[in-house]
VEXNU-679658 format. One line per 3 residues: number of its first residue (from 1); their letters; for each residue x, y, z of N, C-alpha, C, O. Coordinates in nm, 3 decimals. Layout:
<lofis>
NUM) A) X,Y,Z,X,Y,Z,X,Y,Z,X,Y,Z ~ ...
</lofis>
This chain:
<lofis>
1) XXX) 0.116,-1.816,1.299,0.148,-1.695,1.226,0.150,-1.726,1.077,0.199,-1.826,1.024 ~ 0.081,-1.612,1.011,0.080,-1.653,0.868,0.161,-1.551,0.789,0.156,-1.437,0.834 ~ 0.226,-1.568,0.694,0.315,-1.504,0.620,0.240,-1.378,0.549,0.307,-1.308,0.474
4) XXX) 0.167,-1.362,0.561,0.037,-1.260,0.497,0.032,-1.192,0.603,0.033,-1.074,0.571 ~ 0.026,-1.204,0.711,0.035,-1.122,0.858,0.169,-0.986,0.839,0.182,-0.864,0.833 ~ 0.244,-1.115,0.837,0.437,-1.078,0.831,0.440,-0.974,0.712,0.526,-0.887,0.711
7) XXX) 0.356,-0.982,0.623,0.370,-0.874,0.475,0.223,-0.766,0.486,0.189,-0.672,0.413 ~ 0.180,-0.805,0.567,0.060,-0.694,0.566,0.172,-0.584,0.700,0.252,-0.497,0.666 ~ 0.150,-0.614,0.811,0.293,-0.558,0.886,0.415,-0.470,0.832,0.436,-0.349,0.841
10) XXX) 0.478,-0.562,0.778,0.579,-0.490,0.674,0.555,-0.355,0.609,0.623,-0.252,0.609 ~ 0.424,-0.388,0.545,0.397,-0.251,0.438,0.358,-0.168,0.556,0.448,-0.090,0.588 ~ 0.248,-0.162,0.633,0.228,-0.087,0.705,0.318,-0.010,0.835,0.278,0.077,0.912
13) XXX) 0.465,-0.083,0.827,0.553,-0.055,0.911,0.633,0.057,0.808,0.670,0.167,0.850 ~ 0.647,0.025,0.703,0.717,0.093,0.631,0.660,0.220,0.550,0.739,0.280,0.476 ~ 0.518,0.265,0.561,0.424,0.321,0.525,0.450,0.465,0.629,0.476,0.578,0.590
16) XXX) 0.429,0.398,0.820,0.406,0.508,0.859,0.577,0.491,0.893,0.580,0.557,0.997 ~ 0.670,0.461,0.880,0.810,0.494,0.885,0.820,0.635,0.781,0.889,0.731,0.817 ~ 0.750,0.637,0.664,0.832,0.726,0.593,0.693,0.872,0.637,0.730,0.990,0.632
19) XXX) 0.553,0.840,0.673,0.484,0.955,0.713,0.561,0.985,0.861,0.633,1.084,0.869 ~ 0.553,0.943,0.916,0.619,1.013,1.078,0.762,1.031,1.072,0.808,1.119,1.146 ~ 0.842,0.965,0.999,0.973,1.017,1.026,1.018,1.105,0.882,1.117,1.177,0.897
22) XXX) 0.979,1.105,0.797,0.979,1.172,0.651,1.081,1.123,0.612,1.139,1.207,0.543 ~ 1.157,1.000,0.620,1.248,0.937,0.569,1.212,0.872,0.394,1.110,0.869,0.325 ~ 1.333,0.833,0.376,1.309,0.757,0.216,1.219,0.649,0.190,1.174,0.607,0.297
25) XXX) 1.186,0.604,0.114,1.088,0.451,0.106,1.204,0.397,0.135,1.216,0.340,0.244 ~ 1.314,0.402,0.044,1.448,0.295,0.118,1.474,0.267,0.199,1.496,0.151,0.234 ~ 1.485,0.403,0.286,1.515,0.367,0.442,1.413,0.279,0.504,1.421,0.168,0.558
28) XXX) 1.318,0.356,0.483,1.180,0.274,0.548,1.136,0.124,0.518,1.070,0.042,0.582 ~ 1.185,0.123,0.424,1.159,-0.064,0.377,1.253,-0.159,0.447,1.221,-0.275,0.476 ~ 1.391,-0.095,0.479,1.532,-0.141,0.532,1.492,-0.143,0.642,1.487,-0.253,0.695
31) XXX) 1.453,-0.034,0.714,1.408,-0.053,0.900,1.271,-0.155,0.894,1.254,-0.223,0.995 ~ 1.201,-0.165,0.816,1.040,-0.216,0.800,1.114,-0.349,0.841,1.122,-0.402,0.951 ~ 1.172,-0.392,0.706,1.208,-0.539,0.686,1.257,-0.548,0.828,1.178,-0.609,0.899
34) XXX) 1.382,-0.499,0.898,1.454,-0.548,1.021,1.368,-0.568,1.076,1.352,-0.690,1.078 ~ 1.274,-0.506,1.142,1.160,-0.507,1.281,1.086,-0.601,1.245,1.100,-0.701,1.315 ~ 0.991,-0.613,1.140,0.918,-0.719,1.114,1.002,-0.871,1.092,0.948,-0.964,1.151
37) XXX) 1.102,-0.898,1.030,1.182,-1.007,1.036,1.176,-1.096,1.191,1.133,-1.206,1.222 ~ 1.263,-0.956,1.285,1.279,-0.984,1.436,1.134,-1.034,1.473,1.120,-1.132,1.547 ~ 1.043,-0.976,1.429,0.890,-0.990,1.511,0.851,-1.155,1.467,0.826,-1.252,1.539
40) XXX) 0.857,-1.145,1.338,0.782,-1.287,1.281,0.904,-1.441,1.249,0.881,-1.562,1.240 ~ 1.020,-1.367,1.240,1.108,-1.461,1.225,1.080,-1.515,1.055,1.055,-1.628,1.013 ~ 1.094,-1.395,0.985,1.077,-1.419,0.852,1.144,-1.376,0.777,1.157,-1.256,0.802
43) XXX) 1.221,-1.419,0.656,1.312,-1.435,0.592,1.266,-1.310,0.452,1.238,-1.359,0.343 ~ 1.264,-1.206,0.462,1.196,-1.091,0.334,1.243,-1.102,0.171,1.194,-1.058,0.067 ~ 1.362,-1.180,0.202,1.491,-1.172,0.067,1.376,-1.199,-0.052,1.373,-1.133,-0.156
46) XXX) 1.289,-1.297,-0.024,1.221,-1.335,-0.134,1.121,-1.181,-0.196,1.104,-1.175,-0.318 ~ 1.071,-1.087,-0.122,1.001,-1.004,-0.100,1.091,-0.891,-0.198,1.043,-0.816,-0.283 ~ 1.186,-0.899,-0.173,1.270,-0.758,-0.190,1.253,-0.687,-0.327,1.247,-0.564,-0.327
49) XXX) 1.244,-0.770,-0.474,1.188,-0.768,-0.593,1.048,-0.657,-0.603,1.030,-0.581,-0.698 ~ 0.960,-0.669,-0.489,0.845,-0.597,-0.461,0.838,-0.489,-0.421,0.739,-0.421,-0.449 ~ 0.937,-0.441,-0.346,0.996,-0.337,-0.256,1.010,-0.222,-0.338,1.130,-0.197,-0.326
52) XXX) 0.960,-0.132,-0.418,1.008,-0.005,-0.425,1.131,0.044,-0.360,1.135,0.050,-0.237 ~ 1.236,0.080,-0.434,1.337,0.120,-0.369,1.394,0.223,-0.461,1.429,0.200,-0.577 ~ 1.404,0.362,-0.387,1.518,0.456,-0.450,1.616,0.472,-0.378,1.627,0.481,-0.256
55) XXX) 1.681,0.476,-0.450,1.850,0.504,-0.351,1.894,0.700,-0.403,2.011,0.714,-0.439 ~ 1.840,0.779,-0.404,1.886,0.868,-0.413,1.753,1.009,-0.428,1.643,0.965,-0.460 ~ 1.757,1.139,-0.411,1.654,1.235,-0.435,1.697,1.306,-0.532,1.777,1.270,-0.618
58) XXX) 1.640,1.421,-0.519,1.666,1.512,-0.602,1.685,1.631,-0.541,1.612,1.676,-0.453 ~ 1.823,1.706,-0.602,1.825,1.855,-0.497,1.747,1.987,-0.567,1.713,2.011,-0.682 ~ 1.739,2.043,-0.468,1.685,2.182,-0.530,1.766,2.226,-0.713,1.687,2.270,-0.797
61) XXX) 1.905,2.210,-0.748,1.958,2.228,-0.865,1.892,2.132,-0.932,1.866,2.178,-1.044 ~ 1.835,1.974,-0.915,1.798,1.873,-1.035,1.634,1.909,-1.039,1.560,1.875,-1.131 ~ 1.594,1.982,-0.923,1.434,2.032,-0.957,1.439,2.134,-1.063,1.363,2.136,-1.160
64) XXX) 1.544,2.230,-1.037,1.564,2.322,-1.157,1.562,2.291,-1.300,1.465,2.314,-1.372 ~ 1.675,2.235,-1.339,1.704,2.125,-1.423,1.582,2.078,-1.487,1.552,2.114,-1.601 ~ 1.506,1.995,-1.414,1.349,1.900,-1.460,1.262,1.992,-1.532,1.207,1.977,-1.641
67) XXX) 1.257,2.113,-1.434,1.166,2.192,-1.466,1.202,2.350,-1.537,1.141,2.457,-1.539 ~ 1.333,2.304,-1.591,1.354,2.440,-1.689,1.366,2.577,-1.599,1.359,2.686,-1.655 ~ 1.384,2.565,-1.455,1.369,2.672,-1.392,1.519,2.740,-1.423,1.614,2.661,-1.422
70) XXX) 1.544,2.866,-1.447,1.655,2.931,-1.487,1.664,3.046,-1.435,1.561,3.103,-1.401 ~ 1.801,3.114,-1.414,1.832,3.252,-1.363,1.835,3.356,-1.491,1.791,3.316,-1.598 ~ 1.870,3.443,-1.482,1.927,3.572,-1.613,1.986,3.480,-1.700,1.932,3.454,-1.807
73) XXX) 2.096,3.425,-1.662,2.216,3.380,-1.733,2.147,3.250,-1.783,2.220,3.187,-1.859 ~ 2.026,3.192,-1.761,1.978,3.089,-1.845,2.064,2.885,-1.747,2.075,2.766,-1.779 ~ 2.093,2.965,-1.644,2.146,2.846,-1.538,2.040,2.761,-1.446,1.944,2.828,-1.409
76) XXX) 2.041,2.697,-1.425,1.961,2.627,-1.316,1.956,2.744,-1.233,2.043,2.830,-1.223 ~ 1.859,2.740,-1.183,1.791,2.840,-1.014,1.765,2.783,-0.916,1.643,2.772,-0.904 ~ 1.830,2.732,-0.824,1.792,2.662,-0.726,1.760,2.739,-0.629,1.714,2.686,-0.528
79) XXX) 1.776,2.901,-0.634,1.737,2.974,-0.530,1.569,3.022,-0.545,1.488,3.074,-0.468 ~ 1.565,2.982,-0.665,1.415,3.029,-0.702,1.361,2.884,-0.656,1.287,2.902,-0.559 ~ 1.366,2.806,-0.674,1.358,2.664,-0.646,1.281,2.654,-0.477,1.178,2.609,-0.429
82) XXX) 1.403,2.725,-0.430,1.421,2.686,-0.245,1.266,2.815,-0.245,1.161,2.771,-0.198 ~ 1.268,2.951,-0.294,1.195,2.997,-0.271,1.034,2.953,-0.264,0.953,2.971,-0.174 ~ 1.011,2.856,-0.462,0.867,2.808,-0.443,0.835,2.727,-0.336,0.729,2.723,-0.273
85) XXX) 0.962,2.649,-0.319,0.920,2.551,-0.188,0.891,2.597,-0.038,0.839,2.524,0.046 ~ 0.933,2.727,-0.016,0.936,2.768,0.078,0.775,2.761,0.073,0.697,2.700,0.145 ~ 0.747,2.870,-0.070,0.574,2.964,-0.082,0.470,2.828,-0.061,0.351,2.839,-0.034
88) XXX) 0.541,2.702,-0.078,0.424,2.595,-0.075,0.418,2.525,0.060,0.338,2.433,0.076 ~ 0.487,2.559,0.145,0.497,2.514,0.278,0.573,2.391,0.288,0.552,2.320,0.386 ~ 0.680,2.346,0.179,0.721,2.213,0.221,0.892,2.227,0.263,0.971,2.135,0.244
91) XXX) 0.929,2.351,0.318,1.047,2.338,0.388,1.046,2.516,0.448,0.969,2.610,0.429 ~ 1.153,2.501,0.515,1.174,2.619,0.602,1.324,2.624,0.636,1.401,2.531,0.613 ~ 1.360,2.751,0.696,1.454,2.764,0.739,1.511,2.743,0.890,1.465,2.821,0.973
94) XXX) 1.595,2.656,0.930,1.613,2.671,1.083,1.749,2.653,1.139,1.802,2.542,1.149 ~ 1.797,2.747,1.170,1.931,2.787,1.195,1.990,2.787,1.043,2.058,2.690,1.010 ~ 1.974,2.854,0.984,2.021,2.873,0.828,1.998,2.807,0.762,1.974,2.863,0.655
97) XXX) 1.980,2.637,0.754,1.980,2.548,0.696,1.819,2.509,0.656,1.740,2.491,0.748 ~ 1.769,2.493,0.491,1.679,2.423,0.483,1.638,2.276,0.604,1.717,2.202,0.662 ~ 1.482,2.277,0.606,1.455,2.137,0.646,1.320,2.125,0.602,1.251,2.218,0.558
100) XXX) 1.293,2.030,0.613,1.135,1.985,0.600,1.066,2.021,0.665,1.095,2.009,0.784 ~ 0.907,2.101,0.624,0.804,2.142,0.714,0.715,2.000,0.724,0.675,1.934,0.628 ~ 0.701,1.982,0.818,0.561,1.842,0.847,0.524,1.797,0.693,0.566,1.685,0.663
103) XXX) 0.434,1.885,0.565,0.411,1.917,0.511,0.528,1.861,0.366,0.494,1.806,0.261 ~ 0.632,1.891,0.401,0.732,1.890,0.294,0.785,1.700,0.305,0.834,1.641,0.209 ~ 0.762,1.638,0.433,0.796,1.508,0.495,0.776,1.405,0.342,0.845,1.315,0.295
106) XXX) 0.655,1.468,0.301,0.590,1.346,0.205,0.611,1.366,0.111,0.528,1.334,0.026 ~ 0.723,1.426,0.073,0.863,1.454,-0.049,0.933,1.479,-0.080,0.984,1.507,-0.188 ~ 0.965,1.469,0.068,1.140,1.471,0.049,1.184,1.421,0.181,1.105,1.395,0.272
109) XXX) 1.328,1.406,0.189,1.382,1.341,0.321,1.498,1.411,0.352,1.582,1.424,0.263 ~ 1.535,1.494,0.540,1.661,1.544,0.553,1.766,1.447,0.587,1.762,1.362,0.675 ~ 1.893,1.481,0.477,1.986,1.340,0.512,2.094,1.393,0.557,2.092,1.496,0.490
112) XXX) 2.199,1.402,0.628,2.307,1.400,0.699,2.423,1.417,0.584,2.409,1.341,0.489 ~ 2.528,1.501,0.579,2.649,1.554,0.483,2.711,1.582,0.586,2.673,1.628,0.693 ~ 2.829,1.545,0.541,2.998,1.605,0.606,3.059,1.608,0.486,3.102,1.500,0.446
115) XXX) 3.077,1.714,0.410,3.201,1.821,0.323,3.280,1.924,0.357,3.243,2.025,0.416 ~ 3.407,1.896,0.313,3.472,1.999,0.360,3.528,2.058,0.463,3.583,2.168,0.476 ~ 3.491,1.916,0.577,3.510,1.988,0.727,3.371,2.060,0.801,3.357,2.126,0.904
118) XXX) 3.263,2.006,0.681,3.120,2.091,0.717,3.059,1.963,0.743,3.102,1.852,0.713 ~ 2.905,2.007,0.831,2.847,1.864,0.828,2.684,1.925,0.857,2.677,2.007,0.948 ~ 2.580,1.898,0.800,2.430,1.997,0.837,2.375,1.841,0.779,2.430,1.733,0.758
121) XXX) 2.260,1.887,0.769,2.165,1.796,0.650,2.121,1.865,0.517,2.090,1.983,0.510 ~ 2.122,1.769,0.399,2.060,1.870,0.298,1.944,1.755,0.287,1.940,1.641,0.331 ~ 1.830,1.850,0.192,1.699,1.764,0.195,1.672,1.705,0.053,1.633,1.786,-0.032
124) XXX) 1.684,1.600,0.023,1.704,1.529,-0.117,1.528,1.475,-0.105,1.477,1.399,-0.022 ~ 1.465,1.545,-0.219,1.354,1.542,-0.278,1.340,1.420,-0.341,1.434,1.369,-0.402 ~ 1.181,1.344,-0.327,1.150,1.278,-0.410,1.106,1.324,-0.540,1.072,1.441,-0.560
127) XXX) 1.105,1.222,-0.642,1.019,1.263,-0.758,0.847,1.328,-0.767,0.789,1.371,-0.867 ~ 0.806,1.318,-0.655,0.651,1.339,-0.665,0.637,1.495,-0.634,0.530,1.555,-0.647 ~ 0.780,1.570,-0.583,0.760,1.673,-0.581,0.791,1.792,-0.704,0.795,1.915,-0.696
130) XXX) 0.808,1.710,-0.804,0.824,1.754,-0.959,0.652,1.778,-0.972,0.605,1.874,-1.033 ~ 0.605,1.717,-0.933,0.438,1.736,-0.970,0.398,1.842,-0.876,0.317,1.913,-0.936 ~ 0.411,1.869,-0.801,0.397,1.948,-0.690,0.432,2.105,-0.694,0.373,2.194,-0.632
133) XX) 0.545,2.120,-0.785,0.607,2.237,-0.866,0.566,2.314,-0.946,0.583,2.436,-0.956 ~ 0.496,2.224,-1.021,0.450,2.253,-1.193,0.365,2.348,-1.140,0.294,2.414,-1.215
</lofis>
């Protein structure tokens, strides 16, 4: 086994982790690394420097925000926000709650919240869907 095997693997584990499950690159690099480690018995720590990693998205209010989108009152619009995204096919409604359409997977990710005694998913956007907006 060659260590070039173990990192060609990796990327490609962590590639279709975030197309089929529409998860984060983070997540996907974190599950990538585990499985491939177990498989090849390889140590990634050195790797990790290489790794693209965000630890956080963006909500419908910080798309507003980016993009100057505003109500009457000159506030962030995140309802206008949820709307373009709707008109572009990259989320939907299901049982009240935004989620990702197939479509929406490859920019954003639904993550799990408990506030308040509440608990749904909200869908924290990548940056590439700032381009996607404009």
């Amino acid at each position: 086994m060659m260590v070039s095997d173990a990192v060609i693997d990796l990327v490609g584990t962590h590639d279709e982790l975030m197309k089929t499950f529409g998860c984060s690159s983070e997540r996907a690099w974190d599950v990538a690394e585990k499985l491939c480690a177990d498989r090849y018995g390889v140590n990634f720590e050195p790797l990790r420097a290489f790794m693209k990693r965000k630890t956080e998205g963006i909500s419908s209010t910080g798309i507003a925000k980016a993009l100057g989108i505003v109500n009457g009152k000159g506030t962030p619009d995140p309802a206008a926000v949820n709307r373009k995204l709707t008109e572009l096919g990259l989320q939907h409604r299901v049982n009240g709650q935004w989620t990702l359409t197939e479509k929406g997977r490859a920019y954003g990710e639904n993550k799990p919240f408990t506030r308040n005694g509440h608990s749904g998913y909200v869908i924290n956007w990548h940056e590439s869907v700032l381009e996607v907006m404009k």
